[in-house]
N, C-alpha and C positions, 0 to 999 in steps of 0.2 A: 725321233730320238727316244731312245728306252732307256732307265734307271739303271743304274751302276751303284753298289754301294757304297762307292770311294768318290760320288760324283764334287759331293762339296768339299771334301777335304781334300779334293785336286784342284782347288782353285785358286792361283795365287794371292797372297794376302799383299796389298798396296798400300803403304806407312803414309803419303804425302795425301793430307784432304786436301789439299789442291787441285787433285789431280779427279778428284771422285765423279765428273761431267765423263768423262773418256769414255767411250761406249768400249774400248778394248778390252775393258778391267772386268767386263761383266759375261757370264756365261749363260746361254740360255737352258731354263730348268728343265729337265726330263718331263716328255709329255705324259710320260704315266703318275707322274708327282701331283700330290695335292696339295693346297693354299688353305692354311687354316686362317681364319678371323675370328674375334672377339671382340666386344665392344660393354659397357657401362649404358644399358638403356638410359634418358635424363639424367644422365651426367652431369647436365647444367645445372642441373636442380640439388643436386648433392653436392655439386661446389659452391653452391649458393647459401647451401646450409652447412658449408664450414667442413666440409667430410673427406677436402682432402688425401687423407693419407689412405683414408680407406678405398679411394677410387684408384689408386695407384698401386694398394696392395692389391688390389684383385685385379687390374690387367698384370702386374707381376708376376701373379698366382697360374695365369696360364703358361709363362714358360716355362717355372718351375715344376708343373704337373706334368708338362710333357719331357721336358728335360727328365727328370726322373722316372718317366714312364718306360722312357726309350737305353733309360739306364747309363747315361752319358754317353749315348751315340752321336757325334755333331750332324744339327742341323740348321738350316737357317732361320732367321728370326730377329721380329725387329719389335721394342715396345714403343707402347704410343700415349703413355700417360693412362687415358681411361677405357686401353684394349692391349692387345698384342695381334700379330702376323708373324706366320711362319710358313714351309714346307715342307714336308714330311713324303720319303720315298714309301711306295706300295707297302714292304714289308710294315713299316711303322703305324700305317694307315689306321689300321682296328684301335692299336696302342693308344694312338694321338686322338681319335675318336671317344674312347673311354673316356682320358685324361680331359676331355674339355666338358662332357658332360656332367664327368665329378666336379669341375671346377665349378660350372654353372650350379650344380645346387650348392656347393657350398659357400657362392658368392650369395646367395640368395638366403641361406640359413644362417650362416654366420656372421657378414656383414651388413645384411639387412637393404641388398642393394640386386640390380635386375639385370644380368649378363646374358645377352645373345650371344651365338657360336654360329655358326658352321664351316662345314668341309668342302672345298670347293675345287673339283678337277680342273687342272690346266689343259686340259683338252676342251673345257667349257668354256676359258677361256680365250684360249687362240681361237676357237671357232668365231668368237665378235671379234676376230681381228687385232686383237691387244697381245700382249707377248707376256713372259714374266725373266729376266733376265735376273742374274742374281753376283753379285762381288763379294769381295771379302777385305774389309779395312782393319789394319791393325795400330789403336792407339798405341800401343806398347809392346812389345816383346811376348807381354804375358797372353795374350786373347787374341782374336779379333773375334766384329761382330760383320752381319750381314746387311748389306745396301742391295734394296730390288730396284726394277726401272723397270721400263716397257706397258707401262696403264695396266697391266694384270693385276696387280695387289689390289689397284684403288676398284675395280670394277668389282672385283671379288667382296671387298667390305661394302659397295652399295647394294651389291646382288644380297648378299647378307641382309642389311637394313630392308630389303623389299619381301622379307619372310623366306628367301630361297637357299636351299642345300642347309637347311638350319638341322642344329643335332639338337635333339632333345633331353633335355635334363636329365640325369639321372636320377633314380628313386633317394626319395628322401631320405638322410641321412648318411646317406655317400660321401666317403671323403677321401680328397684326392692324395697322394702324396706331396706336400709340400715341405718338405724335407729340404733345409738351406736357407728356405725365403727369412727376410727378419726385416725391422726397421727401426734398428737401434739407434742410431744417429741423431742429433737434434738437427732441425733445422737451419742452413746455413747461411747467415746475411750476407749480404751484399758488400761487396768492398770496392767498389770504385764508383758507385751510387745504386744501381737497380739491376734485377736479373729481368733479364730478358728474354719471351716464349717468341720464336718466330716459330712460324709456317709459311713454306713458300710451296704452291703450286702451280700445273701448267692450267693456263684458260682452254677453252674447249676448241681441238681441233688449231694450236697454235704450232705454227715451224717451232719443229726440236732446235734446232740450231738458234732459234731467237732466244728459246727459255733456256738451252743452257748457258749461252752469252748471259744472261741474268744472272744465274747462280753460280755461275763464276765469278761475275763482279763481284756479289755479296761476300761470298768465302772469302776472296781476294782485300775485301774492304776488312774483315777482322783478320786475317791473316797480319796483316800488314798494321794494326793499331795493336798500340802497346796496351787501348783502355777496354777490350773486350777479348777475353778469353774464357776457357770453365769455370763454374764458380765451383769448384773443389780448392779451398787455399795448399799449398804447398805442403803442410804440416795435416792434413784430413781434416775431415769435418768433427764438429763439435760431438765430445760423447757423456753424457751425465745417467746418474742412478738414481733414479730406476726410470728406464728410456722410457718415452713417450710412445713409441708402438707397440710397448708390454702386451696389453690385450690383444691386440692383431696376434702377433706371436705365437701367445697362447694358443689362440683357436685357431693357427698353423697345426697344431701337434692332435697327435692320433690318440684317444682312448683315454677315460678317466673321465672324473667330473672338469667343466672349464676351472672352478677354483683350484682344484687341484693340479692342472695345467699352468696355472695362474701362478703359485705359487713353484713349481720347479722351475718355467720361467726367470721369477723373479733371482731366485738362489744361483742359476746360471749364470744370466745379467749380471749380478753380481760380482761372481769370478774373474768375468770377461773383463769388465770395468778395469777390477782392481788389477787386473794382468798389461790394461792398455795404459791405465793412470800413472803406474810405477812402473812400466818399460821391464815387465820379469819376460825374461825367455823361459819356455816353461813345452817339454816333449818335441821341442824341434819349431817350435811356433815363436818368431822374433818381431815381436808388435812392430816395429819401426820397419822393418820390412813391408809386414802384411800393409800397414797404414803408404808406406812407399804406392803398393801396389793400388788400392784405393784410389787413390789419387790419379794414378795412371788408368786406370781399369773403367773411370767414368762414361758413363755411356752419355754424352752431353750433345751430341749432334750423328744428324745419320740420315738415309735419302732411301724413303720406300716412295718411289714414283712422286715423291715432293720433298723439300729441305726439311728439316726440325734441328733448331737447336735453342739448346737456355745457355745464354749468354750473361755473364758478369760484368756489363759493361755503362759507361760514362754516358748520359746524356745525349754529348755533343755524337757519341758512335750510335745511339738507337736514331738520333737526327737523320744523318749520313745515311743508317740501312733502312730506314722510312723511304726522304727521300727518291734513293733506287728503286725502290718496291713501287713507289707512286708510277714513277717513270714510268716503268713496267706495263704498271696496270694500264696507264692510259693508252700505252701503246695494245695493250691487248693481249699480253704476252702472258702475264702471273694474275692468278688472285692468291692475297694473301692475309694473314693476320699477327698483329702483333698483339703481345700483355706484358705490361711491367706490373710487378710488383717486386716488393723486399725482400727476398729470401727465397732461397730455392732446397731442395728436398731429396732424399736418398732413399730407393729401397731396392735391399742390397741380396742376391742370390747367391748364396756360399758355400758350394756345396762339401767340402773341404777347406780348411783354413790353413791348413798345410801346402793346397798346389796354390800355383800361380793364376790361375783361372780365371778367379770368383769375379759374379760378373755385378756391377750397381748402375741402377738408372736412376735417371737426374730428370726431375721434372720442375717447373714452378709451384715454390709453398704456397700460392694461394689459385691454383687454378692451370698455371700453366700451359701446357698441350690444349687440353679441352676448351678453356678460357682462349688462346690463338682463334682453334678451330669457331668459335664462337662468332669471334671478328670478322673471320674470313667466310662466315656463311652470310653476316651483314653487310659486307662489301658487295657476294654476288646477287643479295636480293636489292 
């Protein structure tokens, strides 16, 4: 199969996460396409030291470098808290290439943290056997995002972590287009007791059909409770002045000294606030809309060859989806990992505040994704 460039935007978009196990819903990706990954080297270690937001702005940062790079051509793409995965047709190839090794240095100069990349051919892939299939889920009217399957992605991020197909940084002081990225948002607590980091994955060499009997149940387990859902409340997430990802922001923006980024920043912030705090319509921009869409547009759960989702949910539901997971595991089927903590977190790509688009990922305020993955590497050792 060879690239088309209408291939992912021929892909029907499917509204019910119910349904997201169906192998019908997913298309296999053009073997000339490539698999990008990214990853936060000791990511542990940075959420250990309270960093957060910053490990979340820089796997943001790579799909807003490429999204921008490629000028808003869609493509697929999934974040993961402390990385992103994507893939990128022939033509985008060099573009997406750029875009990641500007992002690597400027995770590395600006936020003071260590991002591996590389580019990884799906014809590398299928050769071990594993596939890359790709769907398209739509939380709302406004988006949808991208779900892989077929072990491609996850083989592509270990081959990555083993030094292979890695892009190399670009020359110091490179900076990417991060134009849209922000993380304006305060943090958002919990409202029916704790947010909740799942990761489910398959154990090695398990029947498809057993693991997706699992993630069925799970889905089907919050589907069906009234006490786990997104933790976006119905009205958006909290917004104060002067937000708390100011400095990230900043040193998003191109040219000048950072104080002087620093402060147009702040005098934007500003605007925005007072455009969101008093409800002004102002050039076509109707806050209660755009915050409508917010809400809807959360990227709170999504399946690159295993579940993720931050959950807003009761006790007695993290019980319940423990529990099943346990079952799982002892059958052989999932390893996985959970993390509670209070609050969970927004960092939002916009590229327009005018379209319907703009896309916000939802991870755990205190660890989240990475903190899961953490669990679930303790479970397999």
């Amino acid at each position: 199969m060879t690239s088309g460039e209408s291939f992912y935007g021929g892909i029907p978009v499917f509204r019910g996460f119910t349904s997201l196990m169906d192998p019908a819903l997913y298309a296999q990706l053009p073997d000339d396409w490539s698999i990008g990954v990214a990853d936060i080297v000791d990511s542990t270690k940075a959420i250990a030291a309270q960093r957060y937001k910053a490990v979340n702005m820089a796997g943001a940062a790579v799909i807003a470098a490429v999204t921008n790079a490629l000028e808003g051509r869609e493509f697929p793409f999934v974040f993961g808290g402390d990385g992103a995965s994507f893939a990128v047709a022939p033509r985008d190839l060099e573009l997406a290439r750029d875009a990641l090794a500007a992002t690597a240095t400027w995770v590395r100069e600006d936020l003071d943290l260590k991002m591996r990349v590389a580019l990884v051919p799906v014809s590398a892939i299928r050769a071990q056997g594993l596939d890359v299939r790709v769907a398209r889920f739509g939380p709302s009217a406004n988006l949808s995002y991208a779900m892989f399957s077929g072990g491609g992605l996850a083989w592509a991020d270990a081959a990555m972590k083993r030094g292979e197909f890695a892009v190399p940084e670009a020359p110091a002081g490179t900076q990417p287009d991060l134009s849209g990225l922000s993380c304006r948002f305060e943090v958002i607590p919990a409202s029916r007791g704790l947010i909740l980091s799942v990761l489910v994955m398959p154990a090695r060499d398990v029947d498809p059909h057993a693991f997706r009997k699992v993630i069925e149940d799970i889905i089907h387990l919050v589907e069906r409770s009234p006490d786990g859902a997104r933790p976006v409340p119905p009205q958006g997430p909290p917004l104060k002045w002067p937000p708390q990802g100011l400095d990230f922001e900043a040193r998003t923006k191109r040219g000048g000294p950072l104080f002087a980024r620093r402060a147009s920043v702040l005098a934007y912030t500003l605007f925005v606030y007072l455009i969101m705090r008093f409800d002004l319509n102002v050039g076509g921009f109707v806050p209660n809309v755009y915050k409508r869409q917010v809400v809807e547009n959360s990227d709170f759960r999504k399946y690159d060859d295993g579940l993720r989702m931050i959950l807003d949910c009761t006790p007695e539901v993290e019980r319940a989806l423990n529990d099943r997971l346990k079952a799982g595991a002892r059958e052989g089927i999932v390893r996985y990992g959970l993390y509670q903590q209070d609050a969970a977190m927004m960092t939002c790509f916009t590229p327009s505040a005018l379209r319907s688009d703009h896309v916000h990922f939802i991870d755990g305020a205190r660890g989240g994704y990475a903190s899961a993955a953490t669990a679930l590497k303790a479970m397999m050792a």
